[in-house]
C-alpha positions as CSV (number, residue, x, y, z in Angstrom):
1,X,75.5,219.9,123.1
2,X,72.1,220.1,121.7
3,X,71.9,216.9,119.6
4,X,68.4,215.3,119.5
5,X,68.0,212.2,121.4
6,X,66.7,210.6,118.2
7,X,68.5,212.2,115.3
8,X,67.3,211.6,111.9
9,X,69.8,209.2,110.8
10,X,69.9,205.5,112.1
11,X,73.4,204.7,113.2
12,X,74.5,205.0,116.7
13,X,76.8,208.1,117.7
14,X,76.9,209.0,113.6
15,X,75.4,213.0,113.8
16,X,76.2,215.7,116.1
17,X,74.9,219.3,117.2
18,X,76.3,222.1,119.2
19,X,76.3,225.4,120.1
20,X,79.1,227.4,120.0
21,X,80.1,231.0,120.5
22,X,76.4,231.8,119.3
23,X,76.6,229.2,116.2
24,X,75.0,226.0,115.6
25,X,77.2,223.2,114.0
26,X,74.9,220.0,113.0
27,X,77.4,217.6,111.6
28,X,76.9,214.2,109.8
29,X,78.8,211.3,109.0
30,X,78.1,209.6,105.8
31,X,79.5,206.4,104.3
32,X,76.8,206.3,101.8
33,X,76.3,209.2,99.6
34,X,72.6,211.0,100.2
35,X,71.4,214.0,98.1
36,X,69.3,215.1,100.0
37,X,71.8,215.8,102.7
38,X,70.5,219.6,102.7
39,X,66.6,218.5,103.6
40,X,67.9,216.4,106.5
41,X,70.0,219.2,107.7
42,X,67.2,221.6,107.3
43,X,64.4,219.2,109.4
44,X,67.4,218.6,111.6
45,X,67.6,222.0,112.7
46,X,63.8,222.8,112.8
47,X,63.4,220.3,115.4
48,X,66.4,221.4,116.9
49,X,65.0,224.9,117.1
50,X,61.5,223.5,118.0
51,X,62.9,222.3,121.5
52,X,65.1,225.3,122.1
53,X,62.0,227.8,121.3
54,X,59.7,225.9,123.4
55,X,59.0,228.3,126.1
56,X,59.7,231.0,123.9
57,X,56.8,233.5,123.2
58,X,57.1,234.1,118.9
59,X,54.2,236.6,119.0
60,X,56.3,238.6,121.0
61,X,59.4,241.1,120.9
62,X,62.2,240.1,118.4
63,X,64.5,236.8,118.6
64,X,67.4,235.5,118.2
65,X,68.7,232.3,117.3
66,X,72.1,230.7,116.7
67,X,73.5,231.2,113.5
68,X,73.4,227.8,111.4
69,X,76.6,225.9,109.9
70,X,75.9,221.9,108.0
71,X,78.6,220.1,107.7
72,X,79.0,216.2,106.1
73,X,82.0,214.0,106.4
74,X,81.7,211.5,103.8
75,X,84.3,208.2,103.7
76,X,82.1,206.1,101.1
77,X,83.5,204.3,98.4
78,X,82.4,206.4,95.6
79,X,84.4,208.8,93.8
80,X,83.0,212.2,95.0
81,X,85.0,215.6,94.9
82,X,86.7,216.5,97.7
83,X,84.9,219.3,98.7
84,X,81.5,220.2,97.7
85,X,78.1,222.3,98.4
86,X,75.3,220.6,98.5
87,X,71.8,223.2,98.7
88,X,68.4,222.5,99.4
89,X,67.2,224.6,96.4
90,X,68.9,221.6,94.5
91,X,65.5,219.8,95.9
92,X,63.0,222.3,95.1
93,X,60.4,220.8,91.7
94,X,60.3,225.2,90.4
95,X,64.0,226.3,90.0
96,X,64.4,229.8,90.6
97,X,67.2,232.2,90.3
98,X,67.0,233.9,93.7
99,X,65.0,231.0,96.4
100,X,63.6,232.4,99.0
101,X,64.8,229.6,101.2
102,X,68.3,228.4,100.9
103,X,70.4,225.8,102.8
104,X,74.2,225.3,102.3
105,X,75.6,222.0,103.4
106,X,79.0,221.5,102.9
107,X,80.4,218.0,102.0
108,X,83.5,217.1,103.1
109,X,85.6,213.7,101.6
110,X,87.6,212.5,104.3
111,X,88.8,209.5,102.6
112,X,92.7,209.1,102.3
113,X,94.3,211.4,99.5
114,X,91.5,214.1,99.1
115,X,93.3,217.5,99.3
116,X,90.6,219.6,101.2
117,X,92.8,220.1,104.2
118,X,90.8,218.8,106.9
119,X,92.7,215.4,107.6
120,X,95.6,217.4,108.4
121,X,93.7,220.1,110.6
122,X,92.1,217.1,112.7
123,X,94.1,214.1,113.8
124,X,91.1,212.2,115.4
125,X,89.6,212.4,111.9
126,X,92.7,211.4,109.9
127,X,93.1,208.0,112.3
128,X,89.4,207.5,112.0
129,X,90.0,207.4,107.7
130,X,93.2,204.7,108.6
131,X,90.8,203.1,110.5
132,X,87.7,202.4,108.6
133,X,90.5,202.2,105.4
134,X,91.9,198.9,107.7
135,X,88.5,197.2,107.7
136,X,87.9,197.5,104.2
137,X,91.0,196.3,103.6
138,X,90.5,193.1,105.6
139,X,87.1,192.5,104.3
140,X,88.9,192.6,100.9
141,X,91.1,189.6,101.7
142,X,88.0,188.1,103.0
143,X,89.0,187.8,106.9
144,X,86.9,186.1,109.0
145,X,86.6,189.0,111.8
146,X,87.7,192.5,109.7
147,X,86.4,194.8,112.4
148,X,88.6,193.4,114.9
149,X,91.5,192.5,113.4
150,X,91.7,196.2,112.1
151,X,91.1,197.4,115.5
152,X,93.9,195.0,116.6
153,X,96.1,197.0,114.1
154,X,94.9,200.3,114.8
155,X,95.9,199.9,118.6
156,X,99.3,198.3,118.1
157,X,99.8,201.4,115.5
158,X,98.7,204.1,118.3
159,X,95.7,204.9,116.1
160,X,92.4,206.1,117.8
161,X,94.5,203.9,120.4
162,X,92.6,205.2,123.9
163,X,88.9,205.2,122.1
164,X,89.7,201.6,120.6
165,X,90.9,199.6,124.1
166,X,88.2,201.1,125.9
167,X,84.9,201.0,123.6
168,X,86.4,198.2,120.8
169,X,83.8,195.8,121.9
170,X,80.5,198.9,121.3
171,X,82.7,199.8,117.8
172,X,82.5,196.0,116.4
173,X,78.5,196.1,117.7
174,X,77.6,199.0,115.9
175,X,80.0,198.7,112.5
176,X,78.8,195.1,112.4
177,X,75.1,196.3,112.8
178,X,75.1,198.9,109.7
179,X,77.5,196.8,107.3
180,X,74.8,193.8,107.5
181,X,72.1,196.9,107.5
182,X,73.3,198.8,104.7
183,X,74.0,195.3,102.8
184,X,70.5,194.0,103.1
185,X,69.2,196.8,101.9
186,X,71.5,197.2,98.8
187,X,70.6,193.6,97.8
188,X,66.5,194.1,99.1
189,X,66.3,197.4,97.0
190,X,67.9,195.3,93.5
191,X,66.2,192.5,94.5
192,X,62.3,194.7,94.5
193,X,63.1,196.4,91.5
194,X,63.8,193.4,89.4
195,X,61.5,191.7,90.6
196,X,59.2,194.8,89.5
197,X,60.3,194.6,86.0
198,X,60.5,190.8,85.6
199,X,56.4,190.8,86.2
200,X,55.8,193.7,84.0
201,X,57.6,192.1,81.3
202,X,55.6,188.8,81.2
203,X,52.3,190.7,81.0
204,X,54.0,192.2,78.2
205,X,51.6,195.5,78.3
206,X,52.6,198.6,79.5
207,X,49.8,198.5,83.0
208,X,51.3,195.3,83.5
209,X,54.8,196.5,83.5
210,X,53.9,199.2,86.1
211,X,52.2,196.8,88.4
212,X,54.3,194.4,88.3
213,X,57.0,197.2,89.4
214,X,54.9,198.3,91.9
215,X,54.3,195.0,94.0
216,X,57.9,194.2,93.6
217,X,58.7,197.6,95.5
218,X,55.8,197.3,97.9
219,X,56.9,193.5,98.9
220,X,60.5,194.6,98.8
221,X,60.3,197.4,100.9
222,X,57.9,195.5,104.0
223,X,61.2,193.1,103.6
224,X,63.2,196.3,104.0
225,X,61.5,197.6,107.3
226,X,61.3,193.8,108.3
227,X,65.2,193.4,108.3
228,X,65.1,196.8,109.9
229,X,62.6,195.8,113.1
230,X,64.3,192.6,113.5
231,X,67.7,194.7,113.5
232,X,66.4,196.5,116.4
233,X,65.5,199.7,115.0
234,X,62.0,201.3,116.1
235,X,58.8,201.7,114.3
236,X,59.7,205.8,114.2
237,X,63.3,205.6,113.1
238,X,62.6,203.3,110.1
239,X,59.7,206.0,109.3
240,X,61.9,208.7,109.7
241,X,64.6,207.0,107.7
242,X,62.5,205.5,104.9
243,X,59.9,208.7,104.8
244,X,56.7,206.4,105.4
245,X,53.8,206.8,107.0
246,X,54.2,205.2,110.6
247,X,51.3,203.7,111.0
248,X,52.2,201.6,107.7
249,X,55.8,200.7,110.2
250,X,53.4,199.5,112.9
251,X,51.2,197.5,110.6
252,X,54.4,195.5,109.7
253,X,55.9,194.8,113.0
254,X,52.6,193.5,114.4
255,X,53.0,191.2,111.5
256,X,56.2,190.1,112.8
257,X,55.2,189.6,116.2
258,X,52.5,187.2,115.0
């Protein structure tokens, strides 16, 4: 197992790397669709490399490292094929024919009735899709504890049965902890942008418009990485996460603690 002890993504136990046979697998789950899945694979496995070429000498004879494989499992609630490729050339501002640097991530949807063939290749997956399908149906009818009650199910159905009686209570911690996360920042993220455009529109000029857009953002986003601190994520992951300067992280936590 070579996964790094803080992985680029937020979510507790959500990414994984390992060596095998002379190949390194970086997997990542996804609930939210992110295109630039293929960048955060590739800085994923530079750092990885970075640790596992520490005490090597690159000036010196030829070396060897473990061939690469990305893959995503994605179980979000937008309609996305039910296999695809996403490549890091995708990212680049030139388009060219032939890159000279190319990343291949492949995206696999792992919600119920795709037909990519994984579900039925890996029963752990296939209960985890019942699973996560059992709390959005319960948060559909509005029940007061979702998490739980579809864990309740899931165990008197023999579904992830063994995983749910023992760690239940760290699975409704950390579910609970990124459905309020990713919600806040859906509704922060509206909230900045129309509060962008609403200013620009009563200046009613054009420089108005853009910074009137521009300190909506800014003010929405320090309420972002406020809801983010107080959520208990640290100053580097929410730099990591939101691709911001650190120092700018720091600034706004010392806020906080004021």
């Amino acid at each position: 197992m070579v996964t790094l002890e803080k992985g680029i993504s937020l979510t507790i136990r959500n990414d994984a790397a390992f060596i095998l046979d002379a190949n390194i697998n970086i997997y990542e789950h996804q609930s939210t669709y992110n295109p630039n899945m293929p960048l955060r694979a590739f800085l994923y496995l530079a750092s990885t490399l970075k640790l596992m070429l520490k005490k090597k000498d690159l000036f010196g004879g030829k070396l060897t490292i473990p061939t690469p494989h990305f893959a995503v499992f994605y179980n979000g609630t937008k309609n996305r094929p039910d296999k695809e490729v996403m490549l890091l050339s995708e990212l680049f501002s030139h388009k060219e024919c032939s890159p000279e640097l190319e990343l291949k991530c492949t995206v696999y949807n792992i919600n119920s009735g795709t037909d990519n063939g994984i579900l039925n290749k890996c029963i752990v997956l296939n209960e985890y899709t019942q699973f996560v399908e059992k709390v959005r149906y319960y948060e559909s009818i509005n029940d007061e504890s979702p998490i739980s009650t579809a864990i309740d199910w899931c165990i008197e159905n023999h579904i992830l049965e063994e995983f749910l009686i023992g760690r239940g209570q760290e699975v409704i911690k950390v579910m609970t902890l990124d459905m309020t996360f990713e919600h806040r920042m859906e509704i922060r993220c509206q909230e900045a942008l129309e509060e962008g455009r609403q200013e620009g529109l009563q200046e009613g000029r054009q420089e108005g418009l853009q910074e009137g857009r521009q300190e909506g953002l800014q003010e929405g986003r320090q309420s972002i990485i406020s809801t983010m601190l107080l959520a208990g994520k640290t100053a580097e992951e929410i730099a990591d996460f939101c691709n911001i300067p650190l120092d700018e992280v720091i600034g706004i936590e010392k806020e906080l603690v004021k």
